[in-house]
C-alpha positions as a printed NumPy array, in Angstrom:
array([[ 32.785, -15.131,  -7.1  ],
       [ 29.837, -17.355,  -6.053],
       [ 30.679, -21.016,  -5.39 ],
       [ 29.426, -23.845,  -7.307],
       [ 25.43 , -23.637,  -7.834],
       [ 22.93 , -25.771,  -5.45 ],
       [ 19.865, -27.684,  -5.986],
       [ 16.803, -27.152,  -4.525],
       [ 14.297, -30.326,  -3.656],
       [ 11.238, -29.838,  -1.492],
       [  9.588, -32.75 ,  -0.87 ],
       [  5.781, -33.127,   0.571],
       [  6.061, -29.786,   2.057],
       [  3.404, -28.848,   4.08 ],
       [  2.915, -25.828,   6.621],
       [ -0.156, -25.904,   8.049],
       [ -1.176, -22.859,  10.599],
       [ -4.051, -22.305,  13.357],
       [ -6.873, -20.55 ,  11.995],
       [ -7.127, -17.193,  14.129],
       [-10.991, -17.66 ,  14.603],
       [-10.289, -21.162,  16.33 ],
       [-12.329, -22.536,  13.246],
       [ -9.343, -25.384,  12.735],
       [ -6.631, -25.232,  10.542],
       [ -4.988, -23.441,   7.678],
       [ -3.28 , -25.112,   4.603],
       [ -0.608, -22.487,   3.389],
       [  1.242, -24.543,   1.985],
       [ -0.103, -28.295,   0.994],
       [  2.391, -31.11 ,   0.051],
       [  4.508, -29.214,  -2.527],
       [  7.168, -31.235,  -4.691],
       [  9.667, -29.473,  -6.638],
       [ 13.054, -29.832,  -7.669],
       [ 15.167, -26.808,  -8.656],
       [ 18.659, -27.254, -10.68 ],
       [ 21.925, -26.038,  -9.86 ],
       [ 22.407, -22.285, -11.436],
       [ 18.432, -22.295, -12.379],
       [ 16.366, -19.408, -11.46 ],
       [ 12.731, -20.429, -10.596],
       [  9.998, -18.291,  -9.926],
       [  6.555, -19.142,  -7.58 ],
       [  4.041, -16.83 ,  -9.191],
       [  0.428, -17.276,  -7.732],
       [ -2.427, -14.927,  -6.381],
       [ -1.812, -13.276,  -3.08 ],
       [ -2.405, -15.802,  -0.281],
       [ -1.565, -18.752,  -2.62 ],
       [  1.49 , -20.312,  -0.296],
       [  4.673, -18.472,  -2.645],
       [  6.269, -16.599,   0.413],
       [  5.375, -19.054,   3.114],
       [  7.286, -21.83 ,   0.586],
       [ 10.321, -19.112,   0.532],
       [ 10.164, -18.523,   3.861],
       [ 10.764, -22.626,   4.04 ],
       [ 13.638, -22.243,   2.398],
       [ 15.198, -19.489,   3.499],
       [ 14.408, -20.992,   7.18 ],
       [ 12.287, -18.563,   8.781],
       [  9.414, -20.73 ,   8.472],
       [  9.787, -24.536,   9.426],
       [  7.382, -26.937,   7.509],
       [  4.64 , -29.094,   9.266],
       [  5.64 , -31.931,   7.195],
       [  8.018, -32.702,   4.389],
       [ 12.119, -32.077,   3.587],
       [ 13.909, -29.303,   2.231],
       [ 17.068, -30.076,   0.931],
       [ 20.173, -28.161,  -0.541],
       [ 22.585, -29.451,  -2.259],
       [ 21.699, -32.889,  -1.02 ],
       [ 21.557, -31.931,   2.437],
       [ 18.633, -32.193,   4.868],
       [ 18.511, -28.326,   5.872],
       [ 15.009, -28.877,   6.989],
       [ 15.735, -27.942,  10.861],
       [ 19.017, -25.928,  10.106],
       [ 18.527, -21.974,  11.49 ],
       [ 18.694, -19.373,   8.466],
       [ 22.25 , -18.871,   9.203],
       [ 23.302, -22.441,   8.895],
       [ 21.959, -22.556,   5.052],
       [ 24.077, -21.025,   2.972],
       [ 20.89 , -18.855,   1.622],
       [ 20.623, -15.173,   1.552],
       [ 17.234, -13.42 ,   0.776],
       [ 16.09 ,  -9.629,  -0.954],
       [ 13.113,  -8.438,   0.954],
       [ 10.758,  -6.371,  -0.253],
       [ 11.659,  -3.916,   2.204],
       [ 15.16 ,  -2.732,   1.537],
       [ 15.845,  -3.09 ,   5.082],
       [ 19.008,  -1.045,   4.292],
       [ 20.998,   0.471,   7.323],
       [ 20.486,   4.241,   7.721],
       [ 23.308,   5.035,   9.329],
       [ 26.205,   3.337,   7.371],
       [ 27.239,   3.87 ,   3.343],
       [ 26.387,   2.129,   0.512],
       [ 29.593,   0.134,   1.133],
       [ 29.336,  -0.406,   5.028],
       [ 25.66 ,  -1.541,   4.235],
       [ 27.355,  -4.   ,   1.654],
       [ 30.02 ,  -4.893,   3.629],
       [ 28.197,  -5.966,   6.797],
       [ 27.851,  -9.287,   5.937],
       [ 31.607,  -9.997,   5.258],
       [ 32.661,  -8.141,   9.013],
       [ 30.411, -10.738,  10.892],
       [ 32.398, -13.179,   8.886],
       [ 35.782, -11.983,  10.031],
       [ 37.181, -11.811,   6.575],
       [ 39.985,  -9.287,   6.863],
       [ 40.001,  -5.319,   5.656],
       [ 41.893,  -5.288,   2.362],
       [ 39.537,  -8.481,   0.898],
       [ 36.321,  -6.849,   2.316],
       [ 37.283,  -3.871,   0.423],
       [ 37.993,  -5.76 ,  -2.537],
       [ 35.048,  -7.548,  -2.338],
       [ 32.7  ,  -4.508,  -2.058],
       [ 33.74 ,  -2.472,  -5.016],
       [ 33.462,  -5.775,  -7.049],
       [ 29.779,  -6.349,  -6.073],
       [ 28.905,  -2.517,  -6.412],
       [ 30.761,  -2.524,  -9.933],
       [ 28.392,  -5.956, -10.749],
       [ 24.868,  -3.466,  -9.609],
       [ 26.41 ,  -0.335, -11.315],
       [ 26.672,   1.628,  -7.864],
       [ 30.565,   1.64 ,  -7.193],
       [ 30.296,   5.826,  -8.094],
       [ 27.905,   5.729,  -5.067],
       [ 29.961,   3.788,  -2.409],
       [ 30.163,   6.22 ,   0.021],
       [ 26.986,   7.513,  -0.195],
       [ 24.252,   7.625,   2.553],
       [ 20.598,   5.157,   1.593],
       [ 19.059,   7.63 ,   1.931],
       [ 20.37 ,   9.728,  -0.612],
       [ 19.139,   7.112,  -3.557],
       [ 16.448,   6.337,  -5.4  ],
       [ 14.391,   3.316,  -5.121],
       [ 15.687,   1.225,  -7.811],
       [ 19.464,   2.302,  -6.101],
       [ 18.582,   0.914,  -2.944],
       [ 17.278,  -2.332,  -4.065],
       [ 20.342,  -2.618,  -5.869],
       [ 22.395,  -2.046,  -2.501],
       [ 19.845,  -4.899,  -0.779],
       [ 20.789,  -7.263,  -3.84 ],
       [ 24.949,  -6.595,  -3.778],
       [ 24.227,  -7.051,   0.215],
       [ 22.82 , -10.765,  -0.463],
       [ 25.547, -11.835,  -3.035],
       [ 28.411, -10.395,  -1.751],
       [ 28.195, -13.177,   0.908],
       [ 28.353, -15.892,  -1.914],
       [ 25.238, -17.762,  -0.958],
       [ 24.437, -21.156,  -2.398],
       [ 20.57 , -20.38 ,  -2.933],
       [ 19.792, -16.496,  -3.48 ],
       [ 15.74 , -15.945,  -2.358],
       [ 13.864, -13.286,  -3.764],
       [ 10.514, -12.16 ,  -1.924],
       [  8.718,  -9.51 ,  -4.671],
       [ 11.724,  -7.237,  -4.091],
       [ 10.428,  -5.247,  -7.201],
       [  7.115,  -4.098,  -5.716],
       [  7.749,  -0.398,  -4.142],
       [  9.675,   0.351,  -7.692],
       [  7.534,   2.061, -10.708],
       [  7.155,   0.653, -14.183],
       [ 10.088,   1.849, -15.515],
       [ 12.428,   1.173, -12.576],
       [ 10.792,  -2.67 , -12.59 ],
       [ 11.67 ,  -3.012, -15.847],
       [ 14.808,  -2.417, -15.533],
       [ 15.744,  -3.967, -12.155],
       [ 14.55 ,  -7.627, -14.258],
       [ 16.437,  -6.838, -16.868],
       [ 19.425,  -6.539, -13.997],
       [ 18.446,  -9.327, -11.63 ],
       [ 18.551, -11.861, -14.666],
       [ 21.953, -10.629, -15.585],
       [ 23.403, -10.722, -12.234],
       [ 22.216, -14.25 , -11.346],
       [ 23.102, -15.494, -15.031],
       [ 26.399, -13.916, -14.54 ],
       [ 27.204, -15.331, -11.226],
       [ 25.464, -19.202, -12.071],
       [ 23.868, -18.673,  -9.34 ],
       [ 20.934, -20.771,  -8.092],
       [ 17.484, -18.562,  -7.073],
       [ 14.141, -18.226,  -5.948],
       [ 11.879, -15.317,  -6.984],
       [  8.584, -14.909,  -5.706],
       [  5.999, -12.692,  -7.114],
       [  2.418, -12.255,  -8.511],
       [  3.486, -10.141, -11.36 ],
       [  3.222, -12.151, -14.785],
       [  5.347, -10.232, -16.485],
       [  8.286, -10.406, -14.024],
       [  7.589, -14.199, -13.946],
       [  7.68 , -14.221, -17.37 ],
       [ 10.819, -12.088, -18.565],
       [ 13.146, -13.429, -15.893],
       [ 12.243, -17.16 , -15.001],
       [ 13.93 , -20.557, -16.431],
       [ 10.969, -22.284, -15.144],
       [  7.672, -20.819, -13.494],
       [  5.767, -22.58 , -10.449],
       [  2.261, -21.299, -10.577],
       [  0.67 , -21.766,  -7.158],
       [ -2.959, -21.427,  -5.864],
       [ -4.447, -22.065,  -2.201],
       [ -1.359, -23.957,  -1.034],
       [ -0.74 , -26.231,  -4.262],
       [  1.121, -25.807,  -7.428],
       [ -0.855, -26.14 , -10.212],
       [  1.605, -25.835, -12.876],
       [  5.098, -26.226, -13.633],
       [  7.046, -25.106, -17.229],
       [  9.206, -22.863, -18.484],
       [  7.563, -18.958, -19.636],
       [  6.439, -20.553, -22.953],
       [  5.003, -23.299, -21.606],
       [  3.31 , -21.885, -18.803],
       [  1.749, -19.024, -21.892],
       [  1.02 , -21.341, -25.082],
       [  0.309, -24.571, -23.168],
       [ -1.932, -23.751, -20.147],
       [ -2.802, -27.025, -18.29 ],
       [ -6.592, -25.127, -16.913],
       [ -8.414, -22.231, -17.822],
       [ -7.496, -21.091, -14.097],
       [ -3.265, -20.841, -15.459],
       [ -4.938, -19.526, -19.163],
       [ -6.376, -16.502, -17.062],
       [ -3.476, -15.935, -14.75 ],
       [ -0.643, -15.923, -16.655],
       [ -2.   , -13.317, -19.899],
       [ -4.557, -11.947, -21.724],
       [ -6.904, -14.348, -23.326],
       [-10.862, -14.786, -24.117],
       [-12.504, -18.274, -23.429],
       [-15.504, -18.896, -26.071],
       [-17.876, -21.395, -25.266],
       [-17.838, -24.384, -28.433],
       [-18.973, -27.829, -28.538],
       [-17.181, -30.911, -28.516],
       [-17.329, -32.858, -31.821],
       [-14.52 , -35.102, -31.634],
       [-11.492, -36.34 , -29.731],
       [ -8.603, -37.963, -31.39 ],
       [ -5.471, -36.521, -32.174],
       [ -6.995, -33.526, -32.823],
       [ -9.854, -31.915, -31.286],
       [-13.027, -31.14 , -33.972],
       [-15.021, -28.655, -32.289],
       [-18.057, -26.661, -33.218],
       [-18.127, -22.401, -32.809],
       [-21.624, -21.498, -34.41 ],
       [-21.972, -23.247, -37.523],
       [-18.158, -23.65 , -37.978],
       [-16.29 , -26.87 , -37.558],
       [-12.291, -25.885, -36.429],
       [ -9.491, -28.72 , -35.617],
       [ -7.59 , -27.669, -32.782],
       [ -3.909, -29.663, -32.11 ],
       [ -3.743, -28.61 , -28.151],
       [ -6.135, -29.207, -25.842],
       [ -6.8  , -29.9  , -22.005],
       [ -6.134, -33.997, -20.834],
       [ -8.755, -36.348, -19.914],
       [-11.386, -33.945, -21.955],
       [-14.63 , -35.82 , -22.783],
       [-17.21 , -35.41 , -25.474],
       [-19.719, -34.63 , -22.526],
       [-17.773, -31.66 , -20.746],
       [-18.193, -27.828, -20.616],
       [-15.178, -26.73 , -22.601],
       [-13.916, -23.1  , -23.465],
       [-11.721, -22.173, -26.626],
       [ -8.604, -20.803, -25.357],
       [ -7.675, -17.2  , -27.52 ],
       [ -4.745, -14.738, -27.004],
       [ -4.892, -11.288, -28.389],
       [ -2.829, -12.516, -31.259],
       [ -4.418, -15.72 , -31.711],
       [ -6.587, -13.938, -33.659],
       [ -7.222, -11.786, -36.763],
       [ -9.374,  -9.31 , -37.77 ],
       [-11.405, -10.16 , -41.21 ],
       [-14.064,  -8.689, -43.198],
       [-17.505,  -9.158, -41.527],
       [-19.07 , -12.036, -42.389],
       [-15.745, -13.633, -43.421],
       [-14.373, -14.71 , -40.243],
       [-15.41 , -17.474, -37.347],
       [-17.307, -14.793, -34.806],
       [-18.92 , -11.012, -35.983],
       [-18.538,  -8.062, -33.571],
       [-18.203,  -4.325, -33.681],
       [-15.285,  -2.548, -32.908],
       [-15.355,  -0.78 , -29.836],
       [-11.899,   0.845, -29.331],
       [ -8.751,   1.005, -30.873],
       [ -5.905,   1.603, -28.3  ],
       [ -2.52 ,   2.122, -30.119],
       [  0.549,   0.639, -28.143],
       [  3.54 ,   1.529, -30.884],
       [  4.61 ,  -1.528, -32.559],
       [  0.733,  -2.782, -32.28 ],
       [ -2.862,  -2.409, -31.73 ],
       [ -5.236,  -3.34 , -29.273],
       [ -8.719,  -3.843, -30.858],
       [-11.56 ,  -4.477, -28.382],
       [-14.633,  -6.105, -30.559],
       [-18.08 ,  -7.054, -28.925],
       [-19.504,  -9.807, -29.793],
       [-22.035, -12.668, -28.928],
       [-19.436, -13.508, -26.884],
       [-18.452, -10.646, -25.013],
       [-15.713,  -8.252, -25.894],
       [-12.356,  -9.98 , -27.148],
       [ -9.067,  -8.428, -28.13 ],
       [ -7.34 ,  -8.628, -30.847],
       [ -3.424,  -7.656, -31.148],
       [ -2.564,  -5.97 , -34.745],
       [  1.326,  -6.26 , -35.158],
       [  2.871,  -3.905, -37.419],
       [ -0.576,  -1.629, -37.479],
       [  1.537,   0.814, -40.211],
       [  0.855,  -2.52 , -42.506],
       [ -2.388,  -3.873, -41.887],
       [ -5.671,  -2.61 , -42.581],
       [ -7.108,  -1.44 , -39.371],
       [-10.891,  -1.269, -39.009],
       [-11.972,   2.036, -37.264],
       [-14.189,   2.185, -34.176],
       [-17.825,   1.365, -34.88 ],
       [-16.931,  -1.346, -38.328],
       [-18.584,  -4.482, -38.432],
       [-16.027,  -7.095, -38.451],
       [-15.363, -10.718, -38.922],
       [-12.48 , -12.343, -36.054],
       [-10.31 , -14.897, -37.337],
       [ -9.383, -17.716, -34.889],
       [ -5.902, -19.09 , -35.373],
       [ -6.418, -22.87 , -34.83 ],
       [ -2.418, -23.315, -33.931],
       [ -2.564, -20.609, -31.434],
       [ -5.489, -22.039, -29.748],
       [ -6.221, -24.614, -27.191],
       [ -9.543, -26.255, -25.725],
       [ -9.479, -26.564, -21.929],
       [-12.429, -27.427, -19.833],
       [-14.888, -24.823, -18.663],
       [-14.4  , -24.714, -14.677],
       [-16.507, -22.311, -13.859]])
């Protein structure tokens, strides 16, 4: 259905806007380079106000950049009108017609295009079959749920066999469960069709269960570029460490650089294999731990001694909150029904998983 796949390359994009207050100018976007493959789905995952929708907005071509290049498939499309692309974008608003059906809504696109009855019709029940909703073709928007009518906005944007699909947090008015399983959709559908996209949200999670690669952005620049497991076990700053999961950042001491890292946590001496570039003997630095980069011990017989505060049982694991010297760090027991779990108010020792660890400078 969807023609071959496009790349993506922005180069030194800038979009710089007039600061309200007349106090200058505003860097939303500041020299961003990326390159995006043909059938790749990439998502720009930042804090709100970090440049992701302006960048999409770029590329979509409501937005034109102050500086820089924007080209698809090796085209300049930099100065091109939105309709001149060959892009089509999911809003977060649904921005579905009230007065036509499912299928008119889906069809649209095709009519301004002049492509004749018996194909639009074709075409439709296709795309509706793809999202699950050709049993509601003839139904009125209003009339579905949330999660139906972002899946009418979505068949609306591929029917028209874009080169680029654009996706600006179209999962945000959904709940939980209806999130969950409109990612678990999205990444089917664009794997399905090969088709090249851009997804833009502030939602780890999303970022991480859908993307090939992640952009993380922050005031205007990217910080960090990698695929989900990259971007989670190999955090290039604390600021990406803290963004992207759950983690605790204990202050140690800097023995030794080589290979390794030697570091000192109380009177303990660890090797750690990962750890920050261009780290010094004479910086701050912070022990990166996840939730299951470490393991609950007998007290006295781990690195660090807390108390257990809570005990919050998720299923398959266990959330143990411990305070300690250094504030209160979680711990993730997998398999709880197996494990010896320490109840609320038990001394404990914690663990630290050297492999499952990193050192990163302290930037606060």
């Amino acid at each position: 259905m969807i023609k071959t796949s496009a790349s993506v390359k922005l180069e030194n994009i800038t979009k710089i806007f007039k600061d309200p207050a007349g106090k200058g100018e505003v860097y939303a976007v500041n020299d961003v380079n990326y390159e995006i493959q043909p059938g790749e789905l990439i998502t720009l995952l930042g804090p709100s106000g970090c440049g992701k929708t302006t960048t999409l907005r770029m590329i979509a071509g409501f937005e034109l950049p102050t500086k820089g290049k924007i080209i698809i498939s090796n085209q300049d499309v930099t100065q091109l009108p939105p309709n001149k692309r060959d892009t089509a974008t999911v809003f977060q608003s649904y921005g579905l017609f009230p007065h036509m059906t499912v299928f008119e809504n889906v069809a649209y696109g095709l009519k301004l295009r002049k492509i004749n009855k018996n194909e639009i019709e074709k075409r439709v029940m296709q795309t509706l079959d793809m999202v699950g909703l050709k049993h509601l073709a003839h139904r009125s928007p209003s009339r579905l749920s949330g999660g139906q009518q972002q899946r009418v906005a979505l068949a609306r944007s591929i029917i028209v066999e874009p080169s680029v699909l654009l996706l600006d947090e179209p999962l945000s008015n959904l709940d939980a469960l209806l999130r969950e399983q409109m990612r678990i959709e999205i990444r089917r559908i664009q794997k399905t069709l090969g088709i090249t996209a851009v997804y833009v949200t502030h939602d780890r999670v999303e970022a991480m269960s859908l993307s090939d690669r992640i952009v993380l952005m922050d005031s205007g620049k990217i910080i960090q570029t990698g695929t989900p497991n990259e971007i989670y076990e190999s955090p290039e700053s604390k600021f990406v460490a803290g963004f992207v999961g759950k983690v605790a950042f204990i202050n140690i001491e800097i023995k030794e650089i080589s290979e390794n890292i030697t570091i000192k946590l109380e009177d303990k001496i660890l090797n750690i294999k990962k750890f920050q570039k261009n780290l010094t003997l004479e910086d701050k630095a912070v022990l990166m731990c996840r939730p299951e980069s470490m393991k609950i011990a007998e007290f006295g017989k781990g690195h660090i001694d807390g108390i257990v505060k809570n005990n919050v049982y998720l299923g398959n694991s266990i959330e143990s909150f411990i305070e300690t010297k250094y504030g209160e760090l979680l711990v993730q027991i997998d398999n709880p029904s197996q494990k010896t779990v320490y109840s609320e108010g038990q001394k404990v020792g914690i663990e630290i998983v050297p492999e499952l660890s990193k050192v990163l400078k302290d930037q606060d």
